[in-house]
Structures are given as structure tokens and as C-alpha cells.
C-alpha positions in Angstrom: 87.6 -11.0 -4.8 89.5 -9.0 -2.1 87.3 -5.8 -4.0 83.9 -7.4 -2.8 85.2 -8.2 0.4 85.6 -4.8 0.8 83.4 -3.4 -0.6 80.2 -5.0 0.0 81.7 -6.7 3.4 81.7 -9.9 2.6 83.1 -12.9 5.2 85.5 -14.8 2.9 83.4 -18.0 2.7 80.3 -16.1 1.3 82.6 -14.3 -1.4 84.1 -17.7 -2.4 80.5 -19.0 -2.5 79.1 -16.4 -5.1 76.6 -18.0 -7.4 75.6 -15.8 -11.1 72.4 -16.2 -9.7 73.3 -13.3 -7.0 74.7 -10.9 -8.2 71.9 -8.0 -9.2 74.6 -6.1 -11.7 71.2 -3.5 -12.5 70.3 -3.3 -9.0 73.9 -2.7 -7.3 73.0 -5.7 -4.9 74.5 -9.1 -3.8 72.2 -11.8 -2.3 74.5 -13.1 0.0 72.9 -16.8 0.7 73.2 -18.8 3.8 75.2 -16.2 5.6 76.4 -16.8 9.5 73.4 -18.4 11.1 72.4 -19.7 7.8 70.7 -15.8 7.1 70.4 -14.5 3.4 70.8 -10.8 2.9 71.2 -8.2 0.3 74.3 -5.9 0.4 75.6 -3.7 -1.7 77.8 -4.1 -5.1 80.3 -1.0 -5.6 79.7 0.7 -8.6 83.3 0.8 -9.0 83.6 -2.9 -9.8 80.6 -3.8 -11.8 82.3 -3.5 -14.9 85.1 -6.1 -13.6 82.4 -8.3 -12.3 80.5 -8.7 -15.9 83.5 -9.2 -17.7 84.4 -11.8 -15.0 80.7 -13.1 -15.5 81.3 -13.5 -19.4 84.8 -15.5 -18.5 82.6 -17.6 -16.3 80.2 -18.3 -18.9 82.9 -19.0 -21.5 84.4 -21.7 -19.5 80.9 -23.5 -18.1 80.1 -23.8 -22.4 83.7 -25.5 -22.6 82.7 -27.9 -19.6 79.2 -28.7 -21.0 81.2 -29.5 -24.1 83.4 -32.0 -22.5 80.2 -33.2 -20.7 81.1 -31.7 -16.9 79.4 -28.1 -16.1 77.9 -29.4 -12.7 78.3 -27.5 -9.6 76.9 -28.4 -6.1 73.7 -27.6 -5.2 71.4 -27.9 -1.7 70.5 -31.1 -1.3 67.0 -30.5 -1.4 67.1 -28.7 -4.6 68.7 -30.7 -6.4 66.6 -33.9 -5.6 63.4 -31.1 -7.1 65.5 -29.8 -9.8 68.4 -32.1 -10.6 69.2 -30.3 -14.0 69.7 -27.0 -12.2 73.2 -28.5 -11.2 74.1 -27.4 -15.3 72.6 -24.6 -15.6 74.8 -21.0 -16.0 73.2 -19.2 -13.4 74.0 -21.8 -10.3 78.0 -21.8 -11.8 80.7 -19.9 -9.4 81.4 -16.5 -9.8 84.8 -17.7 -8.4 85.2 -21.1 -9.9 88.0 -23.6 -9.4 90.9 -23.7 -12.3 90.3 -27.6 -12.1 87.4 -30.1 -12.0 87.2 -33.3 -10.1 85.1 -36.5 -9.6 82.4 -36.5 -7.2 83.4 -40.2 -6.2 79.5 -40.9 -5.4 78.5 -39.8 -8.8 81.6 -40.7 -10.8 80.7 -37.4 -12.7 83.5 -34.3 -12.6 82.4 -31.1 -11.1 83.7 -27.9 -11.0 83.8 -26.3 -7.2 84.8 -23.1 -6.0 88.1 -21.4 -5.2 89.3 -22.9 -1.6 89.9 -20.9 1.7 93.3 -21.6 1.5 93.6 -20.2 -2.5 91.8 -17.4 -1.1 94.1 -16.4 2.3 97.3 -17.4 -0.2 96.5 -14.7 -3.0 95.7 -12.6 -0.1 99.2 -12.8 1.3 100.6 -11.8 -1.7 98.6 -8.8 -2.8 99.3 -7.4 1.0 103.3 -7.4 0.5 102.9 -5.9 -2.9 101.3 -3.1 -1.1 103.7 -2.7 0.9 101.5 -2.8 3.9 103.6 -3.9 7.0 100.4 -4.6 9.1 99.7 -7.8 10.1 95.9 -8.5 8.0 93.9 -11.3 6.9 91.2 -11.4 4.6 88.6 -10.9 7.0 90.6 -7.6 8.0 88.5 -6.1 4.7 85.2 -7.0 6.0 86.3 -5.2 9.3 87.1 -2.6 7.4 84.0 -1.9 5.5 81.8 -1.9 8.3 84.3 0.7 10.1 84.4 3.0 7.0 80.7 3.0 6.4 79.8 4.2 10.2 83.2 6.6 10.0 81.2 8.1 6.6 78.3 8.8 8.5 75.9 5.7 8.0 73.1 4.7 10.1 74.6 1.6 12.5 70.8 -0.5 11.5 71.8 -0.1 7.7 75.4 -1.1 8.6 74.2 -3.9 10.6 71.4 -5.4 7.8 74.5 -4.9 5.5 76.9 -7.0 7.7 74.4 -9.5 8.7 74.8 -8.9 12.0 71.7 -10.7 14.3 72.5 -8.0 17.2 73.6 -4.4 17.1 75.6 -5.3 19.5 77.9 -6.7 17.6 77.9 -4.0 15.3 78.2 -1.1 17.9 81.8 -3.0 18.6 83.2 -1.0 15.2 82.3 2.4 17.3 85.1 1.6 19.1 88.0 1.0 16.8 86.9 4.2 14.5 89.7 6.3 14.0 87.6 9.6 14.9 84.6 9.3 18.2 81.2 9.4 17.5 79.7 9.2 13.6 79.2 12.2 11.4 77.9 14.3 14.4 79.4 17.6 14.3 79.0 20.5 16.9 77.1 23.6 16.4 79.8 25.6 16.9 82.0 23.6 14.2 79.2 24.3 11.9 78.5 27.6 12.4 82.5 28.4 12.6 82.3 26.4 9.0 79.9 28.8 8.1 81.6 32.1 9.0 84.7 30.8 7.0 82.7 30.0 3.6 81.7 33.5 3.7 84.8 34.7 3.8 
């Protein structure tokens, strides 16, 4: 989880809320759904964990056939598609990426359905990963979608493509990570670095 947080700069409620459905493992994209403002978006899935993400996809689809079996396998869905589509609720591609270890009765329905990891699973695994690493800053799990935006603009990407990515409805908001880089400016260099960069490749 904290991977994709990082990694594709996810706010920890649209992580937690990863469907099958978006996750584009060819296409190295994430449709992140109902974002802050109620916005979709695409971002971007690191190569470096698609691998983990099928297998986790497989483990996924492994335990949704033992709920079917048992006669659960419902997840939520939008109200308004599921009063179109009531038998999407079943299907594999609506299920959690990041499922709950338990199911429980939807006391309208009398029917058990499996959610998805809560906030407080999430900040709690969090806590612990951060003082196995040893890290003595004070972080949260929002700290990583901070970070992502940060690094991007510190490697040299365009703020627009950093803002689409983030979700952000104003640059505004993204221009604030220009301020907390560790290094001024983005990948501008002088001409002077350059050319001094030059001399000492020849050499």
C-alpha cells in the first residue's frame, strides 16, 4: 500500500479504495475514482511494483472464489449502479485490491460483505513500518503523497503533469511543493554549469 502511495501519489482513502477494475497493469496507470472533489484521474503505476500488485491481484481473486463459495463475495458499489447493475456487486473486477481480513452483515440486507482495509488499519501498519526504518521523523501516511509530488518536480517534471497526476484543481496548490524542495528551482541548470560540465567530460 505505502508503495502506491508513494509511488503513484495516492491520498490514503483512494489507495484503500482500489477496485481490480483500476488498475491498468499493461498500461502502467491507476484510475483513481472519485478523487478530492469527487474528480477521476489516471496516474501512474511504478514499474517497480507491478509484479507485487498481480500476485496481490491473484490473492484477491483466490479469496473472492472462497467467498462466492460460502455465498458472500459482495462489495459496495455506487448507489446508482448498483440499482442498474445489481449483480456487479459479485463480480471480480468491482472486489478490493485491499480487501478486509473479515466480512460482515450489511444489517439492511442481512447479506455479509467484504469492505476494504480501514483508515485506522492503514495509519497503524503505517506506524510500524516507520520505526522499523528507523526513521525518527515525525510522518504520516499522507507524508508519502507529499513526497511524490516533491520528488517528481525535484527530477525535473513539468508542474501541469505533476498537478494532473496529484489531482490538484489549481496549480496553485501544486506550486506549494516548490517551496519545500530540497534544491531551488526544477532541473534548470546555468549555462555556465553546463558548459563547465562540458569542459570536464573532455578531460
Amino acid at each position: 500500500m505505502f508503495d502506491l502511495m508513494y509511488g503513484s501519489g495516492l491520498r490514503h482513502k483512494e489507495c484503500r479504495r482500489l477496485r481490480i477494475k483500476d488498475l491498468q497493469i499493461d498500461e502502467g496507470t491507476i484510475l483513481v475514482r472519485d478523487g478530492k472533489g469527487e474528480k477521476d484521474r489516471v496516474t501512474v503505476l511504478p514499474q517497480r511494483v507491478r509484479q507485487e500488485v498481480i500476485e496481490k491481484i491473484e490473492v484477491c481473486r483466490r479469496r473472492h472464489l472462497q467467498d462466492l463459495e460460502m455465498g458472500e463475495g459482495e462489495v459496495f458499489l455506487p448507489d446508482a449502479l448498483k440499482r442498474k447493475y445489481p449483480a456487479e456487486s459479485r463480480k471480480f473486477r468491482w472486489q478490493w485490491l485491499f480487501p478486509s481480513p473479515r466480512t460482515r452483515m450489511d444489517p439492511r440486507s442481512g447479506r455479509y460483505w467484504r469492505h476494504h482495509v480501514s483508515e485506522d488499519f492503514l495509519s497503524k501498519s503505517f506506524g510500524r513500518a516507520l520505526e522499523a526504518s528507523g526513521v525518527l521523523k515525525n510522518a504520516v501516511p499522507h507524508t508519502l503523497r507529499h513526497s511524490f509530488a516533491t520528488h517528481l518536480l525535484e527530477g525535473g517534471a513539468d508542474i501541469r503533469t505533476v498537478q494532473e497526476l496529484m489531482g490538484h484543481a489549481d496549480v496553485s496548490t501544486t506550486m506549494i511543493y516548490l517551496h519545500v524542495m530540497n534544491r531551488p528551482g526544477l532541473s534548470v541548470k546555468s549555462p555556465l554549469d553546463q558548459i563547465e560540465a562540458s569542459d570536464d567530460d573532455e578531460k
